[in-house]
C-alpha positions in Angstrom: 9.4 0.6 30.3 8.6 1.4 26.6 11.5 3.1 25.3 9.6 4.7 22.6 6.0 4.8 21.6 4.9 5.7 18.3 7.9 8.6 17.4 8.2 10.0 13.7 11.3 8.2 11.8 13.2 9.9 9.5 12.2 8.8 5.9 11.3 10.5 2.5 7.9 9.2 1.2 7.7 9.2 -2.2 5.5 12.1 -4.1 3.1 9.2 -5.1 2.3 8.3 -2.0 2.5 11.8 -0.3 -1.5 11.6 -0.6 -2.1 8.3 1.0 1.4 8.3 4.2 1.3 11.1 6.6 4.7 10.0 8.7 6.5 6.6 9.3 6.3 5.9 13.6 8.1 3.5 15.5 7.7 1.9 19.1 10.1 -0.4 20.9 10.9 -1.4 24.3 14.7 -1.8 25.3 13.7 -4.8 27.7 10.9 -7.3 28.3 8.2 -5.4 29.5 4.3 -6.7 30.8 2.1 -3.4 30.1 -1.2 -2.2 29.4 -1.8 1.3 27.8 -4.8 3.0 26.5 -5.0 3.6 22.2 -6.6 7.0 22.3 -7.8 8.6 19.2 -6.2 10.4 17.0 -7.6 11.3 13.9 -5.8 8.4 12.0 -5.4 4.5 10.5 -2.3 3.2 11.3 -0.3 0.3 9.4 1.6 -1.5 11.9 4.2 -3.7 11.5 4.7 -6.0 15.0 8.4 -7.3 14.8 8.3 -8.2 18.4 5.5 -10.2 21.0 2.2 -9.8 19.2 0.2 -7.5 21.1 -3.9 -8.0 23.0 -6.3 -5.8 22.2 -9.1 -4.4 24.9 -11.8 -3.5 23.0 -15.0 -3.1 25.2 -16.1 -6.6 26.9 -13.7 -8.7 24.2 -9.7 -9.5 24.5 -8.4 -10.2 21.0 -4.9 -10.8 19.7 -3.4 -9.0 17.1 -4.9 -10.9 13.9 -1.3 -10.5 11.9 2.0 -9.2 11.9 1.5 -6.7 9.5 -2.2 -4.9 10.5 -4.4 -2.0 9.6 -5.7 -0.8 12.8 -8.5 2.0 12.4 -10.2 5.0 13.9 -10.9 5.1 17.5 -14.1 6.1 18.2 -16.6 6.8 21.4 -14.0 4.4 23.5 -10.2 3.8 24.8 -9.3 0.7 23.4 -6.2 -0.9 25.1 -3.4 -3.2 24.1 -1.7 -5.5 26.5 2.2 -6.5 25.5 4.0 -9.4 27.5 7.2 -9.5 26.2 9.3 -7.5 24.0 7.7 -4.6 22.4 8.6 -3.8 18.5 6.4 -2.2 16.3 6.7 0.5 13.1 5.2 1.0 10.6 3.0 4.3 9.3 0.3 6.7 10.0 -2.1 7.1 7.5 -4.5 9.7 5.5 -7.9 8.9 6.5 -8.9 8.2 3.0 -6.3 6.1 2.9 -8.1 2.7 3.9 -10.9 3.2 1.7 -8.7 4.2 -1.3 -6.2 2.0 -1.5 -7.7 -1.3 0.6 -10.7 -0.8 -0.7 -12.2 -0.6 2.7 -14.2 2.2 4.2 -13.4 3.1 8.0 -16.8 2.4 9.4 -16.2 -1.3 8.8 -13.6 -1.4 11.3 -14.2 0.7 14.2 -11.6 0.1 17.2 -10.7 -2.7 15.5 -7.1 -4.2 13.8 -7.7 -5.9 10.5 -5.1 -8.2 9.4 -3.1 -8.4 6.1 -3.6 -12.3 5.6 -7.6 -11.4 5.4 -7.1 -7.9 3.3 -4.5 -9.0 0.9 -3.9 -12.9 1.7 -2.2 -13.3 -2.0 0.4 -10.8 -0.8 1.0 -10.9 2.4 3.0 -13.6 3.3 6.0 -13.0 0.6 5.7 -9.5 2.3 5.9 -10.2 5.8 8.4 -12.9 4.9 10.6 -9.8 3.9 10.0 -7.7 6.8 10.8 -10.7 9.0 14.5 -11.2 7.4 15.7 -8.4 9.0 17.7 -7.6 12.2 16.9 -3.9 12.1 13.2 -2.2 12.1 14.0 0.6 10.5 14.8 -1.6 7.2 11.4 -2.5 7.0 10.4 1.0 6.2 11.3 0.7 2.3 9.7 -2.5 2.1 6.5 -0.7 3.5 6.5 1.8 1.2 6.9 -0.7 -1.5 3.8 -2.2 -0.8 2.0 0.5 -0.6 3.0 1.4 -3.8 2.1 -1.7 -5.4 -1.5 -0.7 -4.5 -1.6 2.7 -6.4 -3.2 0.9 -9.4 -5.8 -0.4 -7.8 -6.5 3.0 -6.1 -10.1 3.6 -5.8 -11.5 7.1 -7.6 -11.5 9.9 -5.1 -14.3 11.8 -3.8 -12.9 15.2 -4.1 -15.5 17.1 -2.1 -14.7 14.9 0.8 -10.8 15.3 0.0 -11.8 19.0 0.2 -12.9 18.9 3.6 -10.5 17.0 5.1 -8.1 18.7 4.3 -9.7 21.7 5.2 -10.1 20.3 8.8 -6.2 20.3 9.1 -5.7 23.6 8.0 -8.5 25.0 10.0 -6.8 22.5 13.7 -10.8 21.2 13.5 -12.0 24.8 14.2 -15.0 25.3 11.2 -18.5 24.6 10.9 -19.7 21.2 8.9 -22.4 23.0 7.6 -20.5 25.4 6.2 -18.2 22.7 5.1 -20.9 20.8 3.4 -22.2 23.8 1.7 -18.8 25.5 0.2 -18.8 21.8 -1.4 -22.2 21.9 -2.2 -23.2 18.6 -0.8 -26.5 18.6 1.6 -25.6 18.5 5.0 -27.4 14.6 6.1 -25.4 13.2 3.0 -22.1 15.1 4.0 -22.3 13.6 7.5 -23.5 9.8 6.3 -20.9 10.1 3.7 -18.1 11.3 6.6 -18.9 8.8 8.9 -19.5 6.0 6.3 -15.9 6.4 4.4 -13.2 8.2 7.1 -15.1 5.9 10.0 -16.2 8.5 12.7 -18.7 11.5 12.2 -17.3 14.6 11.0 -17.7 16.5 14.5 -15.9 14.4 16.3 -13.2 14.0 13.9 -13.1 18.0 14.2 -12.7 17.8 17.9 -10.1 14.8 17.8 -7.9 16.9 15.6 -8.1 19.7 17.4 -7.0 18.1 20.4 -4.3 17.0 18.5 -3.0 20.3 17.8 -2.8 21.0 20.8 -0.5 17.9 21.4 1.4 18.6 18.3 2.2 22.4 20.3 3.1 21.0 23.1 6.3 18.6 21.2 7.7 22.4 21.6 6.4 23.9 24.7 5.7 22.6 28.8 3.4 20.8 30.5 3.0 24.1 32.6 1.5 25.6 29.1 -1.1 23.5 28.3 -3.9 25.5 29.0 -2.6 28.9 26.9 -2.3 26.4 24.3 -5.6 24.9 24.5 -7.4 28.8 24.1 -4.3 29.4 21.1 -5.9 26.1 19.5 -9.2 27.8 19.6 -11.3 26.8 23.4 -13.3 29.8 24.4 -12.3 28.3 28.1 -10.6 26.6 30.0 -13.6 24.1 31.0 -14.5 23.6 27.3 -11.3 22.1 26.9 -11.2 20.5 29.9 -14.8 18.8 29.1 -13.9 17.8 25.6 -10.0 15.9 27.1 -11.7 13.8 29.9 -14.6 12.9 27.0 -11.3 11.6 24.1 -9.0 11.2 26.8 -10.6 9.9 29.9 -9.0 11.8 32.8 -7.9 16.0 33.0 -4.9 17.1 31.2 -2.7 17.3 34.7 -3.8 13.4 35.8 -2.5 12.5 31.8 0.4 14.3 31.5 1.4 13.2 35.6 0.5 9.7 35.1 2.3 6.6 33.4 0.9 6.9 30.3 2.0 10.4 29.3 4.4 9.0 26.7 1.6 8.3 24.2 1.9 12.1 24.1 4.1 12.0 21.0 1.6 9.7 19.0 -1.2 11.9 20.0 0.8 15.4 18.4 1.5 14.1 14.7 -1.3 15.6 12.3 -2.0 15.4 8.7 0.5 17.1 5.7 
């Protein structure tokens, strides 16, 4: 059994790159393990560190193996991608602004969809004295400075932001995914078609369903504090009119009802699922 999924670490992210890191996760397995779990969305990329066996991805009709041991995995979108591990499971690593990709990799999320990209293509000057550094040591959670290092390194390249889209996303946070886009798009005074092209195009998913993942993910993010018995008072606090709404909208991003999830094996992914933006 997986020990831990994806839980927060403990670390201070430097102001710099407070913009770009939302919270350093790691996942481990105390034992050889041979599972197969679903990636649900969640709002976020992730850069992912694999310390231990190298992961297979379930994307659709294709089986792919992670492409490196240092990755960018992006946004999830209209599927469950899932990854198969046959051995030892070690991976950490960060959660990342949505911007992030497309800002500092240069990258925007449309171009990879439920997919894992891997350092060696991204950055293949860098990567290998990097991972050669991650590999050296014993303990995962010493990779996390390293991490940040390289992130850092990137900051000069950093691409110019688009501030009206910076506006809305972080407006979506504040708001749990609870506002209109076209209200959005017209307090930034951006037409609504090249709002929603310009979403999709850069963060990777439209801007609706992005609203809908994060609010889901509030509701996961309540629940780190509350019971499983609570879940549907939460889900009308987090702003459902009703209790099939909700109900509707977590078999759609989720693929079975709240009390088959939170019953069933997979339930630890629950933790992933409840970290949001700054």
């Amino acid at each position: 059994m997986i020990k831990a999924f994806a839980e927060k670490v403990p670390c201070e992210i430097p102001k710099e790159l407070q913009p770009f890191v939302v919270a350093g996760i790691h996942g481990y397995s105390e034992k050889e393990v041979h599972l197969t779990f679903p990636i649900y969305p969640n709002g976020f990329p992730v850069l992912i560190h694999v310390y231990k066996s190298l992961p297979r991805l379930y994307v659709e009709n294709g089986v792919f193996q992670a492409p490196s041991r240092l990755n960018l995995a992006g946004q999830i979108h209209n599927l469950i991608p899932k990854m198969e591990v046959e051995g030892y499971f070690g991976q950490i690593g960060f959660i990342l602004s949505p911007l992030t990709p497309y800002y500092l990799f240069h990258i925007p999320g449309s171009s990879f969809i439920n997919k894992w990209i891997g350092m060696d293509s991204l950055l293949p000057k860098q990567t290998p004295s990097i991972l050669k550094e991650l590999l050296a040591y014993k303990d995962p959670l010493h990779c996390i400075p390293i991490l940040l290092a390289f992130l850092n390194q990137l900051l000069p390249n950093r691409l110019p932001p688009i501030e009206w889209l910076d506006q809305s996303l972080e407006e979506i946070q504040q708001q749990n995914g609870l506002l209109s886009i076209a209200e959005s798009a017209e307090k930034v005074g951006i037409s609504l078609r090249h709002f929603r092209r310009k979403f999709k195009e850069i963060v990777g998913v439209p801007p609706k369903y992005y609203c809908k993942v994060i609010q889901l993910n509030t509701i996961f993010e309540a629940l780190q504090t509350s019971n499983n018995e609570a879940l549907n008072r939460l889900a009308l606090d987090c702003g459902y009119y009703d209790q099939a709404h909700f109900i509707n909208d977590f078999k759609k991003f989720i693929g079975n009802s709240p009390e088959k999830f939170l019953a069933g094996e997979h339930a630890y992914v629950k933790t992933y699922l409840g970290i949001k933006g700054q």
